[in-house]
C-alpha positions in Angstrom: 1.7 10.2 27.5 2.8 6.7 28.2 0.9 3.0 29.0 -0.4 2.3 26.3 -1.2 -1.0 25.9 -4.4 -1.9 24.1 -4.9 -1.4 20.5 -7.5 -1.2 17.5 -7.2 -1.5 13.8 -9.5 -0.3 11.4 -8.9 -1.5 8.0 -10.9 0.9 5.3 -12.0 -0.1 1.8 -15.0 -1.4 0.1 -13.1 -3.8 -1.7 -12.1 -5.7 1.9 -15.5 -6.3 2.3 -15.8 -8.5 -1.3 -14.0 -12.3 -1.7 -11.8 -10.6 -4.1 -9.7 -8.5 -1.5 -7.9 -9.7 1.6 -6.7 -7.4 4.3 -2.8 -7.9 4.8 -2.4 -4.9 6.9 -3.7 -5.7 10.3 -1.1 -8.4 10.3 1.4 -6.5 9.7 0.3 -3.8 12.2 0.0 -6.6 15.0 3.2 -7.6 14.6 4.9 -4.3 14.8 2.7 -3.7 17.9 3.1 -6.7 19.5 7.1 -5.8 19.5 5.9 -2.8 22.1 3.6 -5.1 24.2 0.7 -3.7 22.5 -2.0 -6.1 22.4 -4.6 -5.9 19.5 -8.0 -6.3 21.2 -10.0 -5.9 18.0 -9.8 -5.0 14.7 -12.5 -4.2 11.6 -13.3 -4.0 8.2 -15.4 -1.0 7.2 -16.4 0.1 3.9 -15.8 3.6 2.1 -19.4 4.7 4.1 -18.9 7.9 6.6 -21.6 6.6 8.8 -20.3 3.1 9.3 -16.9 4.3 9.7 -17.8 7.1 12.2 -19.5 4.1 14.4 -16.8 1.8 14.0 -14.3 4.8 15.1 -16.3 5.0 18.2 -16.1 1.5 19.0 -12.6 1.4 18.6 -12.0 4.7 20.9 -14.2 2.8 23.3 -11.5 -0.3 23.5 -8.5 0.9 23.1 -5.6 3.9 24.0 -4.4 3.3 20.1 -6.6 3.2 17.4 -4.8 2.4 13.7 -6.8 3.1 10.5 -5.5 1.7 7.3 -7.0 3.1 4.1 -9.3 5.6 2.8 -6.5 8.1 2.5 -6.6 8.8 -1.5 -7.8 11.5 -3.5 -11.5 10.0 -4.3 -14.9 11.0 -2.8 -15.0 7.6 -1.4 -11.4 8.1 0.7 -13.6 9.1 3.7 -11.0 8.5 6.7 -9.4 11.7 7.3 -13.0 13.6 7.0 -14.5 10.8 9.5 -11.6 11.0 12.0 -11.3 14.9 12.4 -15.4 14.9 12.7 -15.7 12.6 15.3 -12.7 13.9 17.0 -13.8 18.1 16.6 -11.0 18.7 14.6 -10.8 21.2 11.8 -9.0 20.3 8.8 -6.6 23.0 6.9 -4.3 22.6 3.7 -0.7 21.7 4.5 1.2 23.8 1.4 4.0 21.7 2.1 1.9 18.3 1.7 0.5 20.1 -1.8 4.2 20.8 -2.7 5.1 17.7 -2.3 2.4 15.8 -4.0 3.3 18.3 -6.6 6.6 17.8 -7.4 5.9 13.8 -7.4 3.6 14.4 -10.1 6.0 16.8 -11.9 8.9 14.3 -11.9 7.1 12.2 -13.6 6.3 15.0 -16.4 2.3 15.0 -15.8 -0.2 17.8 -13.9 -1.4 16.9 -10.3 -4.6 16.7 -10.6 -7.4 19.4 -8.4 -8.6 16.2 -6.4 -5.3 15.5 -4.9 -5.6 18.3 -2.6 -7.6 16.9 -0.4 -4.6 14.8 0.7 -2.7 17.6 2.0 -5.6 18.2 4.4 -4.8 17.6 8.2 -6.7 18.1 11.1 -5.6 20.5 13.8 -2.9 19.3 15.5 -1.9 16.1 13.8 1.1 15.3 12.8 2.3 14.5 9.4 4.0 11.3 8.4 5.7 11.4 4.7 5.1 8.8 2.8 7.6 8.5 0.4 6.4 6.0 -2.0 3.0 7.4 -2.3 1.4 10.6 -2.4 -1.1 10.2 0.7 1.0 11.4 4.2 0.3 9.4 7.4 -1.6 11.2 10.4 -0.5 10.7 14.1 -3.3 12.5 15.9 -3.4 12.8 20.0 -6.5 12.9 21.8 -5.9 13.2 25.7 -4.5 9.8 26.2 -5.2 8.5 23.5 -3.2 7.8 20.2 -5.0 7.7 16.2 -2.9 6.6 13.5 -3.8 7.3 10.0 -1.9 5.0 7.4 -2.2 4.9 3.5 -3.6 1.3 2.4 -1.2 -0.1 -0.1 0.8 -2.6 1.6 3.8 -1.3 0.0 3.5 2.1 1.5 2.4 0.8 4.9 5.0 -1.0 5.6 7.6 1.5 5.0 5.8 4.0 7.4 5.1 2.0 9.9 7.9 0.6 11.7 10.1 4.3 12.3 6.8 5.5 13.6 6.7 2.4 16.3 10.3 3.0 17.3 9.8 6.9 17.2 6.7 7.7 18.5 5.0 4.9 19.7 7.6 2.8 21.8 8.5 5.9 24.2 4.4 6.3 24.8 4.6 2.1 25.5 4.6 0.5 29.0 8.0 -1.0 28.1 6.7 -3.8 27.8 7.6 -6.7 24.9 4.7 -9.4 23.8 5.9 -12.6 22.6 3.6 -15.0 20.8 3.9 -18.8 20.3 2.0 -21.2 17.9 2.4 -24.8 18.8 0.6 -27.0 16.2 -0.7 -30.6 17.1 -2.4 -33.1 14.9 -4.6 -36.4 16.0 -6.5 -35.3 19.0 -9.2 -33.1 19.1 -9.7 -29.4 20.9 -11.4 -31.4 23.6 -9.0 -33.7 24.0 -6.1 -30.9 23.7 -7.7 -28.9 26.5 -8.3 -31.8 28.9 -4.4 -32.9 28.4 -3.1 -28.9 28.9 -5.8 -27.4 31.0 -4.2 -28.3 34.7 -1.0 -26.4 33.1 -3.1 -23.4 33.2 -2.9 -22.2 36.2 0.4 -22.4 37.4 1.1 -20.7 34.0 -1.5 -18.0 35.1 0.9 -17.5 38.5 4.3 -17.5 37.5 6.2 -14.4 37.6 6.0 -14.4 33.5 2.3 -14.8 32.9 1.4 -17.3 30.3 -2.1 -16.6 27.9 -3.2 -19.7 26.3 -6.0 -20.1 23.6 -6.6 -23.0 21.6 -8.1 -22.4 17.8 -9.6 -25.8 16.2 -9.7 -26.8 12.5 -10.0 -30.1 10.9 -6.6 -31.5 10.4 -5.1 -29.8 12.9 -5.1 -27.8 16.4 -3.1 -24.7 17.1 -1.9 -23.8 20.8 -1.4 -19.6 21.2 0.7 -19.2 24.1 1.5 -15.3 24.6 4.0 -13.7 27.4 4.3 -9.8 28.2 7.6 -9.1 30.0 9.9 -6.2 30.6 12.1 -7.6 28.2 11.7 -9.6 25.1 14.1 -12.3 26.2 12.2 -13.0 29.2 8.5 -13.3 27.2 10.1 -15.7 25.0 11.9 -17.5 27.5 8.8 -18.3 29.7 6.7 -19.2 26.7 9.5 -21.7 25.4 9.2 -23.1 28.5 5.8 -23.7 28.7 5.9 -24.9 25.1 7.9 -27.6 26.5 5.7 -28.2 29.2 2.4 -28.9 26.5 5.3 -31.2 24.5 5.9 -33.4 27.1 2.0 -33.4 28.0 1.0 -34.1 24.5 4.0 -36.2 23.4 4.1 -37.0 19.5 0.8 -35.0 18.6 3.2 -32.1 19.0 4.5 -31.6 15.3 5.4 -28.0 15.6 6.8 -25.7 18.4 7.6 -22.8 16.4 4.3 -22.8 14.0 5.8 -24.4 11.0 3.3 -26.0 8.5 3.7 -29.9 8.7 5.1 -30.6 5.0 7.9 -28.2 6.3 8.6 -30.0 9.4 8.8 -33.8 7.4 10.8 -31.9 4.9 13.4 -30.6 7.3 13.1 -34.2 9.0 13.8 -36.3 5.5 17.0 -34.0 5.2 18.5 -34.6 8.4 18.1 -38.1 7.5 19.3 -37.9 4.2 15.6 -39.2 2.7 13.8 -39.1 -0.7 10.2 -39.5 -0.6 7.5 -39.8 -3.7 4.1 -39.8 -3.3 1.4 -42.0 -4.9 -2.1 -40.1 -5.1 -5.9 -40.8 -5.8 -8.3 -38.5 -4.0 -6.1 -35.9 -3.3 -5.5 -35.3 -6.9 -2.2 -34.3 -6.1 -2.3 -31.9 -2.5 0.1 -33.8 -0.8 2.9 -33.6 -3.4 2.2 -29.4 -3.8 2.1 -29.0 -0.2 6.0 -30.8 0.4 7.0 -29.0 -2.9 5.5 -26.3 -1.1 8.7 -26.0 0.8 11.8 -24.2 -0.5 14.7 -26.4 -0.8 12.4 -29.6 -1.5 14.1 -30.6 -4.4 16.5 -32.0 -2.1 14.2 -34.9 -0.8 10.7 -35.2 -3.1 11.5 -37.4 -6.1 8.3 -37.4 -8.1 4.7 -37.4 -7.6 1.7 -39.7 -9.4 -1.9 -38.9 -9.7 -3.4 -42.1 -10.4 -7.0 -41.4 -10.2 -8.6 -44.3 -12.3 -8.1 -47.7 -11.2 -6.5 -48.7 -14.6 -3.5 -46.0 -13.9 -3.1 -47.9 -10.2 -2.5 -50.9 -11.9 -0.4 -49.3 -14.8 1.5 -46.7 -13.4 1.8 -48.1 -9.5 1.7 -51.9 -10.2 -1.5 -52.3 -7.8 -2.5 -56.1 -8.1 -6.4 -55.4 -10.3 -7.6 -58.6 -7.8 -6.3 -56.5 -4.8 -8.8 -54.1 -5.8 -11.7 -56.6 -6.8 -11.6 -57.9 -3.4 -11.0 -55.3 -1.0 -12.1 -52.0 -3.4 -9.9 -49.3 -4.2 -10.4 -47.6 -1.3 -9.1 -49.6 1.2 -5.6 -49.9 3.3 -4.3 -52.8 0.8 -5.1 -50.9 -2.1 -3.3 -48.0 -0.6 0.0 -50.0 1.1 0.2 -51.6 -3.1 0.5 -48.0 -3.9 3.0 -47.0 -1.5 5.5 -50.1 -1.9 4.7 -49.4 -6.1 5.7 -45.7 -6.0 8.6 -46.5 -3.6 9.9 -49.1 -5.9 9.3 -47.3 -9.3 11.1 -44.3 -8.2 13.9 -46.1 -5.8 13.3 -43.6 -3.5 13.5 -44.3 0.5 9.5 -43.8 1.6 6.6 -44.7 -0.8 3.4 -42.7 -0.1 -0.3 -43.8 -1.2 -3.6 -42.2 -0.8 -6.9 -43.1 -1.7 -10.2 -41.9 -0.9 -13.7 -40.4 -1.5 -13.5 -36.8 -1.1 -17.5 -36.9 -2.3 -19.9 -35.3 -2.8 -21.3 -38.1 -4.4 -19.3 -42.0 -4.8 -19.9 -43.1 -0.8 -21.4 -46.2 0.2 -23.0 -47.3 3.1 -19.6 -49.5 3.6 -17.5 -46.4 2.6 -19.4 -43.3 3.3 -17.9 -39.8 1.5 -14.6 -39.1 3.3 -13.3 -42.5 3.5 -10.0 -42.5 3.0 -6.7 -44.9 2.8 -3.4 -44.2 3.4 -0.8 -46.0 3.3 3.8 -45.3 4.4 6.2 -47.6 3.3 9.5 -46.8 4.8 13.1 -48.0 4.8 13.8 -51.7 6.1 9.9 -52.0 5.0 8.7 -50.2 7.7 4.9 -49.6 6.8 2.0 -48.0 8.3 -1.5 -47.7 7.0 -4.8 -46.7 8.1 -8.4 -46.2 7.2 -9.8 -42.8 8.0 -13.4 -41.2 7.8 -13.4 -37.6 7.6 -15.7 -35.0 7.7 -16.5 -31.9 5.5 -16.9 -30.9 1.5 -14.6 -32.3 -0.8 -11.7 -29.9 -0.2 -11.9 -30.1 3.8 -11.6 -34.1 2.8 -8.7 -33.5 0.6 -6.8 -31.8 3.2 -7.3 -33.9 5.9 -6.1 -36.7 3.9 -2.7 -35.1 2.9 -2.5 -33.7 6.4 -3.1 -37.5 7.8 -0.9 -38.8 5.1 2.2 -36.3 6.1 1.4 -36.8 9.8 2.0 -40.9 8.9 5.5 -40.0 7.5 6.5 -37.5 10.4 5.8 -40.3 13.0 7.3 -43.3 10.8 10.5 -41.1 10.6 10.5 -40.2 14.2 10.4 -43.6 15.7 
């Protein structure tokens, strides 16, 4: 068997399907695929329900030549995968004695009975092949079916991901088209997706005809726009040379809106930024109640360049704590770019640190004006040899949308005070 090249992942539990549960797997199971040139064309959630997950096994067969199913492989009524699987496939399922003895002993070492129910994990379908698992007691299942591959993994991340990757190299990479798929996130902050694709669309096609093809898709957010570029090539070298390439190509397009050409969050890239130059920053907030000081602390290694950060929320701790004038904010309110740039030259000069950050905002629901609608929001940099910058902002969205864009705005302010 061999070209494969499109993949599925079905990821099996109830409990995916509830805010309470997040499914970890599939990115996991990209990754290691994408190292084979395997693209992941779609993937699911599906609950413990034999009829749902019989339909979404169809779907899957239906897209792809590999189809990966995490979960549902326990001892319970409701660990429906392997029964699902061998119906829709026509396979009969027998006992594997050694799978039994195994699950046995693990039990046994740990001086208790296995229980009746855990049978049912040593059943496997005609012709599948087992996968131990050796920090669990469910086996994976690598199942043929004409040209098509089904992999059956246990759902425990910690069991997963010790499975996974020999079976990739082992089974998987030789069935491959030899191919390796490289991925790059480049992130870019103060233009919006249209504005992005107007300024990287004629780069398009010449990426579409070179002899490393180049895949672009943009994903929007508020804050922030993220550039996928992905490269299949015979080598890994060569996908990750043509899309470092082209990364450079959207820099020099897109200029300073460019923050990061390796997806690294923004508080890590004015960290790494404040220690090459050998910077201390503190941070003076209001409306973001104290974001932008978790996200840069965020970073490991930050101790080396945040000093301190103040949430002065009230107007009384701006004067008290920051040293804001009380007529600067009688005459131009406390939201406002004077109010904030008082804040910023207070915290820099209380904690004799190089740059002085201030913030302040409505993040709403309720407080906006007519003047100042909800998501107004100042901010204010105050650098070395009193470089400052401040501007007023109106965002959109809820509260915590608000609150992010303003630490994201307010980092972004640093990042291109330090670069110029």
């Amino acid at each position: 068997m061999a070209g494969l090249s499109r993949a599925a992942i079905l990821a099996v539990g109830s409990e995916l399907l509830t805010p309470s549960r997040i499914d970890t797997n599939s990115l996991f199971i990209t990754e290691q695929l994408n190292l084979l040139g395997i693209d992941v064309v779609c993937k699911s959630q599906v609950g413990d329900d034999r009829a749902e997950l019989a339909a979404a096994f169809r779907f899957a067969l239906g897209r792809a030549d590999v189809v990966v199913c995490s979960g549902g492989l326990g001892p319970t009524d409701d660990d429906v995968t392997r029964d699902v699987v061998a119906e829709v496939l026509a396979r009969p399922m027998a006992e594997d004695e050694r799978i039994t003895s195994r699950i046995r002993a693990r039990f046994e070492s740990r001086k208790m009975v296995m229980p009746a129910i855990n049978r049912r994990q040593a059943m496997v379908p005609q012709g599948a092949r087992v996968i131990d698992n050796t920090n669990g007691t469910a086996p994976g299942l690598w199942i043929e079916a004409g040209t098509q591959v089904v992999l059956l993994l246990p759902g425990p991340p910690r069991e997963l991901k010790a499975m996974l990757p020999p079976v990739v190299e082992q089974l998987l990479a030789p069935r491959s088209q030899g191919l390796s798929l490289v991925r790059r996130v480049i992130k870019i902050t103060g233009r919006t997706e249209s504005h992005t694709e107007e300024a990287v669309q004629p780069l398009y096609r010449a990426w579409e005809q070179a002899e490393v093809p180049i895949a672009a898709t943009i994903l929007a957010s508020l804050g922030q726009i993220e550039l996928h570029l992905s490269a299949r090539a015979a080598s890994r070298e060569s996908a990750a040379s043509a899309t470092a390439a082209a990364a450079e190509e959207v820099a020099a397009v897109l200029g300073l809106d460019v923050y990061s050409m390796d997806g690294h969050p923004l508080e890590q890239v004015v960290g790494n930024l404040l220690v090459a130059r050998e910077l201390r920053i503190a941070c003076a907030e209001s409306c973001t109640g104290g974001l932008l000081t978790s996200r840069l602390t965020d970073v490991p290694g930050s101790s080396r360049y945040v000093d301190r950060g103040v949430i002065a929320y009230a107007n009384d701790a701006k004067i008290a704590l920051l040293g804001v004038p009380p007529a600067l904010i009688e005459q131009h309110g406390a939201v406002s770019e004077p109010v904030a740039q008082a804040m910023a030259h207070g915290m820099r000069a209380s904690a004799r640190v190089d740059i002085g950050v201030g913030v302040t905002g409505i993040a709403g629901p309720g407080g906006g004006t007519a003047e100042k609608p909800v998501g107004t929001v100042a901010v204010a940099a105050v650098g070395p040899g009193s470089a400052i910058r401040s501007r007023l902002f109106r965002f959109v969205g809820d509260r915590e949308l608000v609150k992010f864009q303003a630490s994201q705005a307010a980092l972004d302010m640093v990042r291109r005070m330090l670069l110029s």
